[in-house]
Structures are given as C-alpha cells and as structure tokens.
MARZA-631222 format. One record per residue: residue number from 1; residue in three letters; x, y, z of N, C-alpha, C in turn. Coordinates in nm, 3 decimals. Layout:
<lozas>
{loza NUM, ALA, {X, Y, Z}, {X, Y, Z}, {X, Y, Z}}
...
</lozas>
This chain:
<lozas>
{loza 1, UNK, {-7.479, 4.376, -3.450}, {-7.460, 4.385, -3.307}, {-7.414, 4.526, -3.268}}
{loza 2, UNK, {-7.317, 4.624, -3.316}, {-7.253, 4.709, -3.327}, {-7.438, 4.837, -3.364}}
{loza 3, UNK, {-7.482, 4.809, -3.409}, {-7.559, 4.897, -3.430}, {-7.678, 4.911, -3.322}}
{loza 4, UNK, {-7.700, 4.754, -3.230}, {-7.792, 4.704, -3.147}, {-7.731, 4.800, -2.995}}
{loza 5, UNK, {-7.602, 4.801, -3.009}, {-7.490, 4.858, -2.909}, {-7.528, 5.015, -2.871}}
{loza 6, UNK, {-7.514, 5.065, -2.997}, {-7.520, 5.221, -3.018}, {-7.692, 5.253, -2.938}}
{loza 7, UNK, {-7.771, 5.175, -2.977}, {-7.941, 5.227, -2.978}, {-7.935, 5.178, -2.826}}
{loza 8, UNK, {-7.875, 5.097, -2.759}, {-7.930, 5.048, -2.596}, {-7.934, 5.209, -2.497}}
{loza 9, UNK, {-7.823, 5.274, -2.494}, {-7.790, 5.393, -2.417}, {-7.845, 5.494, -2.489}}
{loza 10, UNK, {-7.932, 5.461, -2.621}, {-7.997, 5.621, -2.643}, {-8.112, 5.647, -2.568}}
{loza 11, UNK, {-8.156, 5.815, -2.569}, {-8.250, 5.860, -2.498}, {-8.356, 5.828, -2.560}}
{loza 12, UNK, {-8.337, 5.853, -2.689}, {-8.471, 5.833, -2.822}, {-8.424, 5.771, -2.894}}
{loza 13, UNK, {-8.494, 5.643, -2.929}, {-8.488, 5.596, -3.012}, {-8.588, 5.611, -3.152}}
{loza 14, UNK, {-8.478, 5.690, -3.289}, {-8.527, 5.742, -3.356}, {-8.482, 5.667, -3.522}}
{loza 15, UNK, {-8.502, 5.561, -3.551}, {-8.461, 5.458, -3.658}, {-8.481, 5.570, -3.799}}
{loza 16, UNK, {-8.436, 5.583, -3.867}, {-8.485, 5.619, -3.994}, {-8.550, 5.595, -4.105}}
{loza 17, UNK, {-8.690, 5.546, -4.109}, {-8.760, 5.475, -4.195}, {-8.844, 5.541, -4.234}}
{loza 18, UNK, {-8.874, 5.539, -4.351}, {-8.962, 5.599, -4.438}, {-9.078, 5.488, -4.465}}
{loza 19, UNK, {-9.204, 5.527, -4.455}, {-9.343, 5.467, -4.515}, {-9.357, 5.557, -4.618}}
{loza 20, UNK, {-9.377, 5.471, -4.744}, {-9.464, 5.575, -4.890}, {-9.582, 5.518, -4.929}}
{loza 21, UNK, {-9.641, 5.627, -4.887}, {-9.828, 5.530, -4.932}, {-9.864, 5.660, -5.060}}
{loza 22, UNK, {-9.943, 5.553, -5.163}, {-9.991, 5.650, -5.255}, {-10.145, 5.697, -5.172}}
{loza 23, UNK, {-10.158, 5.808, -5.104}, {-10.304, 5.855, -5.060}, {-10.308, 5.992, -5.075}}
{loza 24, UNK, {-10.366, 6.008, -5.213}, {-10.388, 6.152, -5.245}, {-10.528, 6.229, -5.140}}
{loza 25, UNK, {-10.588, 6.098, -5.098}, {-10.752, 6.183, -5.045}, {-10.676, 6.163, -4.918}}
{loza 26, UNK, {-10.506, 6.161, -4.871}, {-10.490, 6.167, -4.745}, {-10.597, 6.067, -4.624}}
{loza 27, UNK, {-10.631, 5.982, -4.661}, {-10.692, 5.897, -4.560}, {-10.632, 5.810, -4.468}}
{loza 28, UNK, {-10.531, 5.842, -4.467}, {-10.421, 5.698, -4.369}, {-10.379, 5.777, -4.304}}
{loza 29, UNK, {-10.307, 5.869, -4.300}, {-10.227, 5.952, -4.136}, {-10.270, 6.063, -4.101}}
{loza 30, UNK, {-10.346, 6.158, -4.184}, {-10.376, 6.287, -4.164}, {-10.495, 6.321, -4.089}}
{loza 31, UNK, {-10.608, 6.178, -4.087}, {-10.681, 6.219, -4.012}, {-10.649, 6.206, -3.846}}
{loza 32, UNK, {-10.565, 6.154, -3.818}, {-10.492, 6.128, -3.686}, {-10.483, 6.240, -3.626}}
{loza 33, UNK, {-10.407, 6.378, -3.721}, {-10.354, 6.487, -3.691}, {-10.497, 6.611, -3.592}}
{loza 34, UNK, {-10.617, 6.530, -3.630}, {-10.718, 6.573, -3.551}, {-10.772, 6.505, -3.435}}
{loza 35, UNK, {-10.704, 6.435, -3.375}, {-10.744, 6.328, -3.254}, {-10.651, 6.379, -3.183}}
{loza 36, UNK, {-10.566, 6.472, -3.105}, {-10.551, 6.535, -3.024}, {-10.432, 6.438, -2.960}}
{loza 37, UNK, {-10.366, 6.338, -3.009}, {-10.300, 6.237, -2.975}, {-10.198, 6.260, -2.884}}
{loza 38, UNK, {-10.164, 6.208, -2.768}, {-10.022, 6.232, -2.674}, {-9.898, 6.203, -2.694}}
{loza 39, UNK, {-9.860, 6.309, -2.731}, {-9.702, 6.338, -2.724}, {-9.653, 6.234, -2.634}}
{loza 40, UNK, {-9.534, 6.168, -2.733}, {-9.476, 6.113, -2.607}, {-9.323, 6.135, -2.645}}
{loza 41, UNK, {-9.305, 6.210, -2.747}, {-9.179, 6.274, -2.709}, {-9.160, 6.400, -2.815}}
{loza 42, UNK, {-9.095, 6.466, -2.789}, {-9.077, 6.635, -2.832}, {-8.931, 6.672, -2.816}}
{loza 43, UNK, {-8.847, 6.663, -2.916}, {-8.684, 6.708, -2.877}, {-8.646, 6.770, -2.973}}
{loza 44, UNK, {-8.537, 6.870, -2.947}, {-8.503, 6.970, -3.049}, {-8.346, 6.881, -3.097}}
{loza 45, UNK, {-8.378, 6.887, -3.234}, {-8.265, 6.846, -3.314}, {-8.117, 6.903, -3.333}}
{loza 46, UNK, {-8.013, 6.776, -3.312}, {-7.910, 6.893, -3.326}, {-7.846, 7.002, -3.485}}
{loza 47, UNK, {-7.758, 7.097, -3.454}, {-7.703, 7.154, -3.541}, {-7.866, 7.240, -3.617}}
{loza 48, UNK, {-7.962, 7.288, -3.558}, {-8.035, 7.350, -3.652}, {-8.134, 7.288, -3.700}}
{loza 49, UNK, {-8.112, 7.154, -3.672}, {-8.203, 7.060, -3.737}, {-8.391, 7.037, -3.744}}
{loza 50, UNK, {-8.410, 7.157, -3.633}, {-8.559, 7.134, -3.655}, {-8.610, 7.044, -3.486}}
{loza 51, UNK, {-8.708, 7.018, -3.469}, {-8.779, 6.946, -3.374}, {-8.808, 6.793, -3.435}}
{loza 52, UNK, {-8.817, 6.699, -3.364}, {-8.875, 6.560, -3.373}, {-8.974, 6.516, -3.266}}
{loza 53, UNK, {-9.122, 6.463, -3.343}, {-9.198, 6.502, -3.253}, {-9.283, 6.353, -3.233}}
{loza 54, UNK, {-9.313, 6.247, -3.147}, {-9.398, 6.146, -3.206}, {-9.488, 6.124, -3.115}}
{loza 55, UNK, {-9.577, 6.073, -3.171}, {-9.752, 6.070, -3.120}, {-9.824, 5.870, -3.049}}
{loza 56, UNK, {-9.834, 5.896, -2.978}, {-9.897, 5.757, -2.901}, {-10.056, 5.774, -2.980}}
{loza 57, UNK, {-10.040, 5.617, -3.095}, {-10.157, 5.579, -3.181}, {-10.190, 5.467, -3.102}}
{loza 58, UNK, {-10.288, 5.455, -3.003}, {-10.297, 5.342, -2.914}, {-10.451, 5.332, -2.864}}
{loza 59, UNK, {-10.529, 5.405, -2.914}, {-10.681, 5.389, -2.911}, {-10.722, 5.352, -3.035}}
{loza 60, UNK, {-10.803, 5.218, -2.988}, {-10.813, 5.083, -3.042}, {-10.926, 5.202, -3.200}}
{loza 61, UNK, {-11.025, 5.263, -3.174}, {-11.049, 5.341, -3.296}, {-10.994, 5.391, -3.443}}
{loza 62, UNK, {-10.855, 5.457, -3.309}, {-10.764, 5.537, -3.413}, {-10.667, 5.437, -3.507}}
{loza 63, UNK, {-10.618, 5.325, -3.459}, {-10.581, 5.172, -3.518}, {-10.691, 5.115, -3.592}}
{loza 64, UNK, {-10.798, 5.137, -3.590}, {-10.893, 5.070, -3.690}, {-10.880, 5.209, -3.804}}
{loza 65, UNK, {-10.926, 5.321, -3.791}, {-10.888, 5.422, -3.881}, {-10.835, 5.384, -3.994}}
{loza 66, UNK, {-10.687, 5.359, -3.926}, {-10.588, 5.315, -3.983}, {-10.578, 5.211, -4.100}}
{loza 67, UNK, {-10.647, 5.122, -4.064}, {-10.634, 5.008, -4.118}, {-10.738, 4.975, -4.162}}
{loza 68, UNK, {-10.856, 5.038, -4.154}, {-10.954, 5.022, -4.302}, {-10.916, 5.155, -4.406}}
{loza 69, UNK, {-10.825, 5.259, -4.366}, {-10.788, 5.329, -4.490}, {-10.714, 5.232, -4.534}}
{loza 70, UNK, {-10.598, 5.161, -4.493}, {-10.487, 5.037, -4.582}, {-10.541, 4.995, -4.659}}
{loza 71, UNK, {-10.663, 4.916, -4.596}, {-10.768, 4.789, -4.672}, {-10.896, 4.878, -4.771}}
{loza 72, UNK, {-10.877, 5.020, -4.790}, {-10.933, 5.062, -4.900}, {-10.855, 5.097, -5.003}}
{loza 73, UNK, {-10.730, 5.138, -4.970}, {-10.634, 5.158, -5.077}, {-10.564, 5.022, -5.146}}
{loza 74, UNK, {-10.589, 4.908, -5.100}, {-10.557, 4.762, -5.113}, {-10.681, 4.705, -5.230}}
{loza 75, UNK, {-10.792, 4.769, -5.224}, {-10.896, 4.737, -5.289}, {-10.865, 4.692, -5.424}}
{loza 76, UNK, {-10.916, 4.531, -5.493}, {-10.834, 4.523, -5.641}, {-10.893, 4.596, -5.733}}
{loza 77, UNK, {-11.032, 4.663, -5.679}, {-11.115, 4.689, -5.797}, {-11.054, 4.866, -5.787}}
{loza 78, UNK, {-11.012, 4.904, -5.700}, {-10.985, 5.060, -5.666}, {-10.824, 5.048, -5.730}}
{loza 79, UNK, {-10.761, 4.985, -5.711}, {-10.627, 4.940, -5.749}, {-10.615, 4.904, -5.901}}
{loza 80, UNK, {-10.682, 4.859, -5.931}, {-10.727, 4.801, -6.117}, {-10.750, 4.974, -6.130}}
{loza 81, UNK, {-10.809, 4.998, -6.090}, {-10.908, 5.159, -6.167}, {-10.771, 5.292, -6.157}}
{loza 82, UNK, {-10.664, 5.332, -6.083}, {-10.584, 5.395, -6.023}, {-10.498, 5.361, -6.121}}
{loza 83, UNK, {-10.371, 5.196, -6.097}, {-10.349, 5.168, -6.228}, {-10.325, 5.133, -6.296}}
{loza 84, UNK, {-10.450, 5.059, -6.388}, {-10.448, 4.993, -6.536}, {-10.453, 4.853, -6.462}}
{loza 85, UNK, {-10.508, 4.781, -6.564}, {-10.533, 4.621, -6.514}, {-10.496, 4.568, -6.508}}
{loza 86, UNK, {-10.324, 4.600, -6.599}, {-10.256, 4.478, -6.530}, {-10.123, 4.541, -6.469}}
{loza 87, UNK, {-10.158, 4.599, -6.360}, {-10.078, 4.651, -6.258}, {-10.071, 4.591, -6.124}}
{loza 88, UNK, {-10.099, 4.485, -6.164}, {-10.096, 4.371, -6.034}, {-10.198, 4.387, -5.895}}
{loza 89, UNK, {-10.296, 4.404, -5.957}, {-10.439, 4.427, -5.856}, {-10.485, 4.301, -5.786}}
{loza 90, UNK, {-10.383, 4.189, -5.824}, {-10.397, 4.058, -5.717}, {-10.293, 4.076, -5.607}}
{loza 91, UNK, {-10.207, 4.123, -5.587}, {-10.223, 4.174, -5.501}, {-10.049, 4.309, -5.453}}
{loza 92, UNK, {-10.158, 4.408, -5.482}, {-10.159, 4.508, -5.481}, {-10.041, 4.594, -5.429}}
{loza 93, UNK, {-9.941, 4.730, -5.436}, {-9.865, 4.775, -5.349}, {-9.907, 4.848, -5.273}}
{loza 94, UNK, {-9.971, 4.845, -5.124}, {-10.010, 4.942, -5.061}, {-9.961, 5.052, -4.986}}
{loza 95, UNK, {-9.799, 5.047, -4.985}, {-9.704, 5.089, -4.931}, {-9.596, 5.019, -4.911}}
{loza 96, UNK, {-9.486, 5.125, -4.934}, {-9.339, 5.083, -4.974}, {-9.280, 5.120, -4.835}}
{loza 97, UNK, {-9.189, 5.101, -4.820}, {-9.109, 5.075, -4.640}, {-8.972, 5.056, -4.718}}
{loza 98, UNK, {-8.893, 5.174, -4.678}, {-8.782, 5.170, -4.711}, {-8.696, 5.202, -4.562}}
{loza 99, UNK, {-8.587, 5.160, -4.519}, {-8.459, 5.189, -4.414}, {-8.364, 5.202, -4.466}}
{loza 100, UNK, {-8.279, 5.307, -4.397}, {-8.156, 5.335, -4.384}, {-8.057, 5.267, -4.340}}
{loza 101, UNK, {-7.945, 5.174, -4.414}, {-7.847, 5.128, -4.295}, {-7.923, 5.032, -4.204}}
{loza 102, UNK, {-8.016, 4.976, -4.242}, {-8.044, 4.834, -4.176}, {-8.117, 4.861, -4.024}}
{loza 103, UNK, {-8.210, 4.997, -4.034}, {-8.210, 5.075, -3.950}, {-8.367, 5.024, -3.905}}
{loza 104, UNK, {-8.434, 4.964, -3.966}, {-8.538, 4.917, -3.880}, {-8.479, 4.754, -3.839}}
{loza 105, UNK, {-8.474, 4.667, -3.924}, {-8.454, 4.552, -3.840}, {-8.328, 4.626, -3.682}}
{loza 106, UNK, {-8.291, 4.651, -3.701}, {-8.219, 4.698, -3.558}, {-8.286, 4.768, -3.487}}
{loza 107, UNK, {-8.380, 4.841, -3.494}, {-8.509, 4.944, -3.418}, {-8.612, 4.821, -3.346}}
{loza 108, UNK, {-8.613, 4.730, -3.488}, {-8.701, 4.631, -3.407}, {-8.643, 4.479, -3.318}}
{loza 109, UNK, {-8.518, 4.461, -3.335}, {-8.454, 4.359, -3.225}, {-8.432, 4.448, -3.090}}
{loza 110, UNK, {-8.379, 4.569, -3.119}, {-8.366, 4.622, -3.017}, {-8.494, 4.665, -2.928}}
{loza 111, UNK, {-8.623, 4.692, -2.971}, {-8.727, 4.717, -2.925}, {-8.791, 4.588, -2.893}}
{loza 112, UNK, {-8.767, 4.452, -2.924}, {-8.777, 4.333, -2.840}, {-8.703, 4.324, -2.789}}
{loza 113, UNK, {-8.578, 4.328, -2.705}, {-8.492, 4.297, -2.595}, {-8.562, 4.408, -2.542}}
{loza 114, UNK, {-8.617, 4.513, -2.546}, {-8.652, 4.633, -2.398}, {-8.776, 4.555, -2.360}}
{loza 115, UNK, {-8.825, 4.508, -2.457}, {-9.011, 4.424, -2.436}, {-8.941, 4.301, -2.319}}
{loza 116, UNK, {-8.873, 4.223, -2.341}, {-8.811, 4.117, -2.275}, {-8.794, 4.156, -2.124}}
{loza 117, UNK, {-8.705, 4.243, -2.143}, {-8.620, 4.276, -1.996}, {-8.731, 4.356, -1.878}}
{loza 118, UNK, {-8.862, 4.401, -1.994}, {-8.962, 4.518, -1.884}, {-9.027, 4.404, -1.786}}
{loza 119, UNK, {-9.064, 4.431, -1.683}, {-9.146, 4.321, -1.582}, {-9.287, 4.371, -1.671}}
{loza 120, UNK, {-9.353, 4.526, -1.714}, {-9.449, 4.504, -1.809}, {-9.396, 4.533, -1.920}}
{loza 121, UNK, {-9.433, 4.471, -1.981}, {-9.373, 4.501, -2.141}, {-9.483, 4.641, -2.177}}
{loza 122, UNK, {-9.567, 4.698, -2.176}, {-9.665, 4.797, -2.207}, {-9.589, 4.879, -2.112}}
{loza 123, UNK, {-9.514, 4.928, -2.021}, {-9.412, 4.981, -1.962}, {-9.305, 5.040, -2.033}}
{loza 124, UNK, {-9.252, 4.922, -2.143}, {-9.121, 4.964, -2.227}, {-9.154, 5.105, -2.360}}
{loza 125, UNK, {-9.289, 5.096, -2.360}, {-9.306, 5.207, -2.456}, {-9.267, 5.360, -2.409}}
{loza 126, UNK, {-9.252, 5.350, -2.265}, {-9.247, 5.517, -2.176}, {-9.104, 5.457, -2.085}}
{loza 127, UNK, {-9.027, 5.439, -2.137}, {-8.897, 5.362, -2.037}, {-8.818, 5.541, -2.071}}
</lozas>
C-alpha cells in the first residue's frame, strides 16, 4: 500500500523492471528503433543521471512485430538447436522479467486504479 501511495502523486511513472531476452539477431526491440515512434515522455534524470526516454508501441503492426519475433525465439525446434535437447524446448525460456522491490506488481495495481478512475481508460495512458 505504502508503495501504491508514493507512485499516485508521481509525474512519471517509472517502475524498475528489467526484460532479458536472448536475441542476438536483435529481432524483438531494435527494429522498433526505426518506426519513428512518439515520444511520450522525455525527462532529465536527477543528480547527473542521464535522460529517460519512452516510446508509444501502439500500432497494431508494430505489436505484431513484436510478437512474432517472441513466437520465433519460442520455436522448440530453434530452441532445441540454440540449447541442446534437453534444455527444455517444451516449453521454452523466452524471456526473463525481473523487478526491483516489488516494483512491477505495484506499477501494475497502480496503473489499474488510473484505468478505473479515467471516464476513458485509453485517456489514462497521457494523464
């Protein structure tokens, strides 16, 4: 609750979660980086920290992209071959999802109560 508290009054909500995908031919996020995608937020970090920058993935294309690179790296026969056969190619690791401090389940209750409270919920993404 205490953590649900802190994220209501932020400007950005910025959870700390890491996705690790094994994609050496880069086929899952990088081709994105050429679709010209809209900023929907750009803020300079404190103490030195650099910029934080994130991108609206919301053309129904760029979501398929997406998700037939998953469902090729998911492949058992591509997954058997990568590595070794009995590396559990029934079914498969396609990516690891790690949080900080309990930092997505709280990114995501809190990002359903803003869905709740919007009269449009497709609204709460630009609140």
């Amino acid at each position: 609750q205490r953590r649900v508290h802190g994220r209501q009054a932020a400007s950005v909500e910025s959870p700390h979660i890491m996705v690790l995908i094994d994609d050496p031919q880069r086929t899952v996020v990088e081709p994105l980086f050429e679709r010209g995608l809209r900023c929907v937020y750009d803020t300079e970090l404190m103490c030195n920290g650099g910029r934080s920058k994130g991108y609206l993935v919301d053309h129904p294309s760029d979501v398929q992209q997406v998700a037939t690179a998953l469902t090729r790296l998911a492949d058992p026969a591509v997954y058997r071959k990568k590595y070794g056969a009995d590396a559990g190619a029934d079914t498969p690791l396609v990516f690891a999802m790690g949080d900080g401090n309990h930092s997505f389940a709280t990114a995501k209750f809190h990002w359903e109560n803003l869905k709740k409270a919007a009269a449009d919920p497709a609204a709460a993404f630009f609140r």
